[in-house]
Backbone as CSV, one residue per row, in Angstrom:
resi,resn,N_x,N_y,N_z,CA_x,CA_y,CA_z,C_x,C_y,C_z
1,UNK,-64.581,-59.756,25.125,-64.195,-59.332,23.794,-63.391,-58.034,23.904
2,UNK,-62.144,-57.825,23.355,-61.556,-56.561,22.827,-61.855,-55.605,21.850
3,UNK,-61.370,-55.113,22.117,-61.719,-53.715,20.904,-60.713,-52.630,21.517
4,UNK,-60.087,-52.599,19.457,-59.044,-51.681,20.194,-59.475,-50.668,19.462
5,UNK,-58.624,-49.802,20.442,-59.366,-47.911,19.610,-57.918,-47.756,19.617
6,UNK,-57.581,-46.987,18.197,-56.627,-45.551,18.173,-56.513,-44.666,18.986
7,UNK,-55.763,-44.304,19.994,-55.731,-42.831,20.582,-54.424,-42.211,20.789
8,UNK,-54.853,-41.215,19.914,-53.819,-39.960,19.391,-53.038,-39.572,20.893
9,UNK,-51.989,-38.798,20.927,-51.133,-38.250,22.023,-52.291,-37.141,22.270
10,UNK,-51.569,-36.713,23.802,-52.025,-35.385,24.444,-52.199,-34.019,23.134
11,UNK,-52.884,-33.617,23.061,-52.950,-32.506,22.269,-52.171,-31.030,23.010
12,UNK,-52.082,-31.312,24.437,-51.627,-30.053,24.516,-52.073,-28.893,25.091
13,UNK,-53.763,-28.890,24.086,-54.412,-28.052,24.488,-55.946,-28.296,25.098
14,UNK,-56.062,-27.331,25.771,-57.382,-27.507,26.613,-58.539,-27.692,25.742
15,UNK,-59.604,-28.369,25.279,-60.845,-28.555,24.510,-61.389,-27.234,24.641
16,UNK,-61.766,-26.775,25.692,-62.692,-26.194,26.639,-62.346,-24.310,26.247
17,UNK,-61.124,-23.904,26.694,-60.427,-22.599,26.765,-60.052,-22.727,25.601
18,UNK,-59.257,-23.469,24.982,-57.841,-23.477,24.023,-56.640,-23.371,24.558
19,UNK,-56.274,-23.032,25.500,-55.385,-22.940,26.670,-54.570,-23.978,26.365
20,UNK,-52.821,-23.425,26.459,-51.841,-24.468,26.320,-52.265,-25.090,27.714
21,UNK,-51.437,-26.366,27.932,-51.268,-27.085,28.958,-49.754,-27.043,29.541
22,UNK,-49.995,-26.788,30.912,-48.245,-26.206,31.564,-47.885,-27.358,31.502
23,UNK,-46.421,-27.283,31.542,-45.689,-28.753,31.895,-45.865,-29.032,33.614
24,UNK,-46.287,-30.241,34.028,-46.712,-30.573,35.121,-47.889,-30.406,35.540
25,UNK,-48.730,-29.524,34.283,-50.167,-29.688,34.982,-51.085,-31.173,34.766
26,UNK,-52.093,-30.975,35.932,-52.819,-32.212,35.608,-54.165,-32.022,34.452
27,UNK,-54.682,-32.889,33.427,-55.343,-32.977,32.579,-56.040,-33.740,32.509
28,UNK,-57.423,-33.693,32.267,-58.380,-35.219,32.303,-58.397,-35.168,30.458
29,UNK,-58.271,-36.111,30.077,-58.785,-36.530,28.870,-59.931,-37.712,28.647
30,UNK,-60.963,-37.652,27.231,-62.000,-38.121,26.817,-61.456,-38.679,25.550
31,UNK,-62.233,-39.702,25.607,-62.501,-40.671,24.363,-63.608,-41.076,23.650
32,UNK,-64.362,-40.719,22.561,-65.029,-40.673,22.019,-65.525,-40.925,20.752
33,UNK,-66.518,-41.544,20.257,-66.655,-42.059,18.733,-67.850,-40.917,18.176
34,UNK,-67.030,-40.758,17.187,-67.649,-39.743,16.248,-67.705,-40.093,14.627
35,UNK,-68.748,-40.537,14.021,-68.510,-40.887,12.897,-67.708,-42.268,12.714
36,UNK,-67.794,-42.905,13.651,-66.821,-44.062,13.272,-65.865,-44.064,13.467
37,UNK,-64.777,-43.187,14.037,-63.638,-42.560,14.105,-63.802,-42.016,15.771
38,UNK,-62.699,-42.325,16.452,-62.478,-42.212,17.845,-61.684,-41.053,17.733
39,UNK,-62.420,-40.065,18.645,-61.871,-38.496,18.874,-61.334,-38.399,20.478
40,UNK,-60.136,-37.823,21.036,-59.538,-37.592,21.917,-59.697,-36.357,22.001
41,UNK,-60.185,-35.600,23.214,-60.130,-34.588,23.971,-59.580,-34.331,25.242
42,UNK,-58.601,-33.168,25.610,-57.964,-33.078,26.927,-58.297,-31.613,27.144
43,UNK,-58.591,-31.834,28.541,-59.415,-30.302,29.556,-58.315,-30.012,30.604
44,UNK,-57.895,-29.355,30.783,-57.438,-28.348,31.942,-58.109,-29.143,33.316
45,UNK,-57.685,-29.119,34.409,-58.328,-29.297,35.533,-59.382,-28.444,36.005
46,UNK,-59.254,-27.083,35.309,-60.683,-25.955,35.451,-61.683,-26.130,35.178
47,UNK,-61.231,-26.527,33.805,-62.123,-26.760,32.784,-63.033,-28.189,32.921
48,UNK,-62.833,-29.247,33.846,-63.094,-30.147,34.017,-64.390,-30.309,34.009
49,UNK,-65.296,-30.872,33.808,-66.914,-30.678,34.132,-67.015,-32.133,34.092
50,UNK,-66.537,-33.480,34.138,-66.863,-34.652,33.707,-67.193,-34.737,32.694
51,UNK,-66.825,-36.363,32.603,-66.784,-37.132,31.042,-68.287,-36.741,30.742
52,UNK,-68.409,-36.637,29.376,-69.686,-36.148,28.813,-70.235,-38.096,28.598
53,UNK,-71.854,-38.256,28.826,-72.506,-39.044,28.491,-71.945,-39.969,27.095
54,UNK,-70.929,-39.283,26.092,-71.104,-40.279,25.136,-69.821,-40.745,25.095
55,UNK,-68.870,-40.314,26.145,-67.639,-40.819,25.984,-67.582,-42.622,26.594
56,UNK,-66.637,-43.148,26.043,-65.964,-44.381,25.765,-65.494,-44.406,27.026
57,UNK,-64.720,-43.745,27.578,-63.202,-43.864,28.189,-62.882,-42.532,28.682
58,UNK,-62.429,-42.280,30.165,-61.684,-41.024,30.517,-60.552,-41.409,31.505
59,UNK,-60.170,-40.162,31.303,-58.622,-40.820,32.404,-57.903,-39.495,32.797
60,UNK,-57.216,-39.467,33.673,-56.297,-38.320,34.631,-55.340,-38.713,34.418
61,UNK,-54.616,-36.902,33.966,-52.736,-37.652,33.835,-52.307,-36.314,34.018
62,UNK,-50.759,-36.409,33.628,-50.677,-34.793,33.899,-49.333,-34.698,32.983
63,UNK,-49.022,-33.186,32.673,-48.057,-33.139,31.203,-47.022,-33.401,32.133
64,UNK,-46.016,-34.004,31.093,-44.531,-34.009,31.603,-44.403,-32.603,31.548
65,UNK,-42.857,-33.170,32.849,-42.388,-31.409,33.380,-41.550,-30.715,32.982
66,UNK,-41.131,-31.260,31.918,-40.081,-30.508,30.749,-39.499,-31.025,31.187
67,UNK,-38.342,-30.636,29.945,-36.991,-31.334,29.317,-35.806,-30.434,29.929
68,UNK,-36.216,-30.125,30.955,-35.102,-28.961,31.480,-33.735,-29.976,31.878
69,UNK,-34.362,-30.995,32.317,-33.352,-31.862,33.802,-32.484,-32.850,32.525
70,UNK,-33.129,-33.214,31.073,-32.942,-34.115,30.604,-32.103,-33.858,29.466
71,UNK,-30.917,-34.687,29.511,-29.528,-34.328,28.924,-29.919,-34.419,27.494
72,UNK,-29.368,-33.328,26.736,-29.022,-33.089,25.504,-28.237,-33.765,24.415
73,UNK,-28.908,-35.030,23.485,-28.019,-35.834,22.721,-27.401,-34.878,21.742
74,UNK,-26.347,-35.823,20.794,-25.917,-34.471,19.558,-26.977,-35.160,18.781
75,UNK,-26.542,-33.633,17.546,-27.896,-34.006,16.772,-27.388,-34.652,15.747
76,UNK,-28.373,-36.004,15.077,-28.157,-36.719,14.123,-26.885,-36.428,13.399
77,UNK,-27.529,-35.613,12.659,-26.623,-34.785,11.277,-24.989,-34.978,11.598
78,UNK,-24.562,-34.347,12.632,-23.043,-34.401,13.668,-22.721,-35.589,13.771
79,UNK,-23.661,-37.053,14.532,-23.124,-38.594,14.574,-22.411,-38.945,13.241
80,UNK,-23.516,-39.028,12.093,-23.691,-39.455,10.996,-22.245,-38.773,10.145
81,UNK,-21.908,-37.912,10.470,-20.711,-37.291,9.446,-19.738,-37.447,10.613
82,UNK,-19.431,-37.207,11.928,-18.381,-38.000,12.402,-18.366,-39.423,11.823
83,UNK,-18.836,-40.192,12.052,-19.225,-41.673,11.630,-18.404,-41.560,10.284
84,UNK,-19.084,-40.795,9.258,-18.372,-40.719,7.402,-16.686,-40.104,7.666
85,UNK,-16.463,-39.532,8.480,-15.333,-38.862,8.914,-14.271,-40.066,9.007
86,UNK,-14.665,-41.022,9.952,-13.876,-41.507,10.715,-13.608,-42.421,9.884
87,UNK,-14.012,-42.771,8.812,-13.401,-43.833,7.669,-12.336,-43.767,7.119
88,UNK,-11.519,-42.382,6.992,-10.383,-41.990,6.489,-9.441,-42.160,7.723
89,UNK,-9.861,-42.641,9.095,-9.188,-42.638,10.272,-8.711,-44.087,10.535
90,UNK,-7.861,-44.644,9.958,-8.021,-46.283,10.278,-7.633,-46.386,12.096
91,UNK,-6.688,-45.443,12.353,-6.534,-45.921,13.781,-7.814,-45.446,15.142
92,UNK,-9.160,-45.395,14.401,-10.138,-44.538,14.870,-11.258,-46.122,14.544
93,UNK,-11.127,-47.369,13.793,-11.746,-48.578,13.839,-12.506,-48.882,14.781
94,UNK,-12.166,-48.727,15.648,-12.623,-49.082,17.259,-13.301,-48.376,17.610
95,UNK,-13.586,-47.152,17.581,-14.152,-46.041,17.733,-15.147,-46.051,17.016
96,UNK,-15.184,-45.961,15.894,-16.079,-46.035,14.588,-17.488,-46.992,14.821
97,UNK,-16.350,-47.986,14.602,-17.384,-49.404,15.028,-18.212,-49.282,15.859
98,UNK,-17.959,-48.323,16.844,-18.980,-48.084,18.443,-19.895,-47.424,18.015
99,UNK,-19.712,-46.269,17.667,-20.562,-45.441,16.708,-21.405,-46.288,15.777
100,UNK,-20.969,-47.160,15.068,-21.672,-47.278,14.252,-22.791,-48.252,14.615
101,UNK,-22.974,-48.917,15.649,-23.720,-49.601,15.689,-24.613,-48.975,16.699
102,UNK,-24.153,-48.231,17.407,-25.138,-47.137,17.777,-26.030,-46.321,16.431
103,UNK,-25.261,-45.969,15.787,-26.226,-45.349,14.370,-27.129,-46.341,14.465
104,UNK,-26.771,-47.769,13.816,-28.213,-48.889,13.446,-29.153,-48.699,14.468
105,UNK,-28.490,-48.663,16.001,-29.530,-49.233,16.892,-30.407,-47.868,16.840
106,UNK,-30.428,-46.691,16.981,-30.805,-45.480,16.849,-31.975,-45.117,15.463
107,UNK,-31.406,-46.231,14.730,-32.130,-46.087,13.479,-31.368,-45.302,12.525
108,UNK,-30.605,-44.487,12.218,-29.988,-43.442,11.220,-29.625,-44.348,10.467
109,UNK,-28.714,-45.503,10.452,-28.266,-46.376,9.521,-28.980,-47.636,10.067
110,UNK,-28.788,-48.332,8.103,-29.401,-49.774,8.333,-28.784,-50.695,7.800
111,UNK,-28.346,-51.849,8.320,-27.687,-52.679,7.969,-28.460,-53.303,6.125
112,UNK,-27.577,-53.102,5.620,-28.524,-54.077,4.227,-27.581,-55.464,4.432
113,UNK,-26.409,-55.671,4.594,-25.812,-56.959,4.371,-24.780,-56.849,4.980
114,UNK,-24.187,-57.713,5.735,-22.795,-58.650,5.900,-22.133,-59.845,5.120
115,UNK,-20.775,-59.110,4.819,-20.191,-59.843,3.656,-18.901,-60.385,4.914
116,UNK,-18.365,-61.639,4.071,-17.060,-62.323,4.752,-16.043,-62.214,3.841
117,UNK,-14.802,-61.768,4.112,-13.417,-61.065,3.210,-12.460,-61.882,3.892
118,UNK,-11.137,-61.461,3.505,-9.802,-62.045,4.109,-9.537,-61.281,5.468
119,UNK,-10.374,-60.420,5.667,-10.085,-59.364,6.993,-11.030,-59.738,7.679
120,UNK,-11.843,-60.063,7.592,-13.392,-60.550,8.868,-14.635,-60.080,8.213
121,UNK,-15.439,-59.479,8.458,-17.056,-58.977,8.554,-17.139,-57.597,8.037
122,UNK,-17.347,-57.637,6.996,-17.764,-55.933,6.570,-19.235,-56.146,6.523
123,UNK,-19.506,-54.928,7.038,-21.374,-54.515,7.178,-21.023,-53.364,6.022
124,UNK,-21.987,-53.486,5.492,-22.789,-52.998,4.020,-23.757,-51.907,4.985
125,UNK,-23.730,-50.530,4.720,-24.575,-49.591,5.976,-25.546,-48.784,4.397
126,UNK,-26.618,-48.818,5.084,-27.807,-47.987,4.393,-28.041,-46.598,4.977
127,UNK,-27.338,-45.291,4.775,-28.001,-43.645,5.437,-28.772,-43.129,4.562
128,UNK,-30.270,-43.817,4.557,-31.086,-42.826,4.074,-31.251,-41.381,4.315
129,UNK,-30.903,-40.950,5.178,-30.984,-39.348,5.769,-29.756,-38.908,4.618
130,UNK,-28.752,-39.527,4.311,-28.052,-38.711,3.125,-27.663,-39.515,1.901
131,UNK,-28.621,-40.548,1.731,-28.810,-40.813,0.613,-27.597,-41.866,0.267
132,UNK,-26.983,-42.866,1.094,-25.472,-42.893,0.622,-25.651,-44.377,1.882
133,UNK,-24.259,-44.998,0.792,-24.020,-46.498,1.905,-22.719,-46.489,2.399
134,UNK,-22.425,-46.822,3.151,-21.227,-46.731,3.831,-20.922,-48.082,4.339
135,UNK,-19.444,-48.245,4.694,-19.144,-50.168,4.765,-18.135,-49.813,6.167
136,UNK,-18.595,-50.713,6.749,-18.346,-50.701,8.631,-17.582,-52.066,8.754
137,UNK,-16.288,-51.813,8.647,-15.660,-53.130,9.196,-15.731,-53.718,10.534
138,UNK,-16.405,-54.888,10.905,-16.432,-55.502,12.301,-14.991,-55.309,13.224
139,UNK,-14.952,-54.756,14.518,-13.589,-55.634,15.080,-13.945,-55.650,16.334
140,UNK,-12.647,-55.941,17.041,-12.828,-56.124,18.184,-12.298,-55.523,19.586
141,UNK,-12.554,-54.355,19.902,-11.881,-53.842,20.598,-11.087,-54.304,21.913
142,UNK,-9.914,-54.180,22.169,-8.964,-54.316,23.424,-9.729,-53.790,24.255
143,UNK,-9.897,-54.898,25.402,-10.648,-55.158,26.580,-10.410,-53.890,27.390
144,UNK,-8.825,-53.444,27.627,-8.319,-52.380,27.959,-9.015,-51.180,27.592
145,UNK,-8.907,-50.836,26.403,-10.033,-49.584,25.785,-11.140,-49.640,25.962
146,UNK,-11.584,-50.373,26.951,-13.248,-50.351,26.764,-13.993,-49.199,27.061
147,UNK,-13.191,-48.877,28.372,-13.600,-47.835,29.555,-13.422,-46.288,28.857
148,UNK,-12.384,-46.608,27.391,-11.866,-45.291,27.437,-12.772,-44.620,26.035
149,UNK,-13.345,-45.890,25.051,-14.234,-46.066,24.375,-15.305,-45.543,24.756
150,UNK,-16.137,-46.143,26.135,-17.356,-45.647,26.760,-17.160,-43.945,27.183
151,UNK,-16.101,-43.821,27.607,-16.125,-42.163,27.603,-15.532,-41.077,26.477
152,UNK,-15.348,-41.775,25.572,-15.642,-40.841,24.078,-17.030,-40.727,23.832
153,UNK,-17.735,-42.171,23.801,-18.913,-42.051,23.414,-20.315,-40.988,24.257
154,UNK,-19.545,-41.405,25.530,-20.517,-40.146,26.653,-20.275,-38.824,25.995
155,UNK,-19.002,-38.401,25.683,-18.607,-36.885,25.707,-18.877,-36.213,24.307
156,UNK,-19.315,-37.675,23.548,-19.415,-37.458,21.991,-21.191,-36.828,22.011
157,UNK,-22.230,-38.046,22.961,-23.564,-38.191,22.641,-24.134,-37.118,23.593
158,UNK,-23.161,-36.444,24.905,-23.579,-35.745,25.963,-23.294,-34.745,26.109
159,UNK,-22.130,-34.504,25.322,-21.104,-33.225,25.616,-20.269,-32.924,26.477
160,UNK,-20.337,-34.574,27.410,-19.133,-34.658,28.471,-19.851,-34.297,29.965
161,UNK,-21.146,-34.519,29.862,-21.790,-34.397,31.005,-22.173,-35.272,31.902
């Protein structure tokens, strides 16, 4: 038989001290029912004394080692208004389009509908983050531009890194 429990992320902090947790240190965490309700606790390796008698579940892990090494996307806000930008850009279509379906896949925009016109596929776009719909014409970019497409989009989402 299964049984599933809820369990919350790393807290961070030590149960025991209060003590942040370094990035890369190792941490034992506990699982525990309290009231009906499953409580997560994480200890320091100092602090360690073993799983207490009423815990469920324990386990060894250790914090990630920071975000030092790990590249910097742009932030939302910047995609989303390049993206509104580039509508007044017709020779920027191709471009756009890349973007934009990166927005959906990302989540920022949501497709509500695809309509069929005398021009091809307009997507109907939902930006809840600013309240507003925006219409994404389908196309198809020249096989040629692909390469040159993929490195706008690096230098756009990376900063060219």
């Amino acid at each position: 038989m299964f049984v599933d429990f809820e369990v919350t992320n790393c807290s961070r902090q030590c149960a025991a001290s209060g003590r942040t947790l370094a990035p890369g240190e190792t941490y034992f965490s506990t699982l525990q029912v309290d009231g009906g309700k499953t409580v997560r606790a994480d200890y320091s390796a100092a602090e360690w004394r073993g799983a207490p008698e009423s815990a469920i579940a324990w386990w060894k892990a250790a914090m990630p080692a920071g975000d030092a090494n790990k590249p910097k996307l742009a932030p939302h806000d910047v995609l989303i208004n390049l993206f509104a930008d580039l509508a007044e850009r017709p020779e920027e279509a191709d471009f756009r389009y890349v973007l934009g379906l990166l927005l959906i896949r990302r989540r920022l925009l949501k497709l509500e509908e695809t309509q069929r016109d005398a021009f091809g596929e307009l997507m109907i776009l939902d930006c809840p983050r600013r309240n507003e719909q925006f219409e994404l014409r389908a196309t198809t970019p020249d096989p040629m531009q692909t390469e040159q497409l993929q490195q706008r989009m690096i230098e756009l989402l990376y900063g060219g890194e």
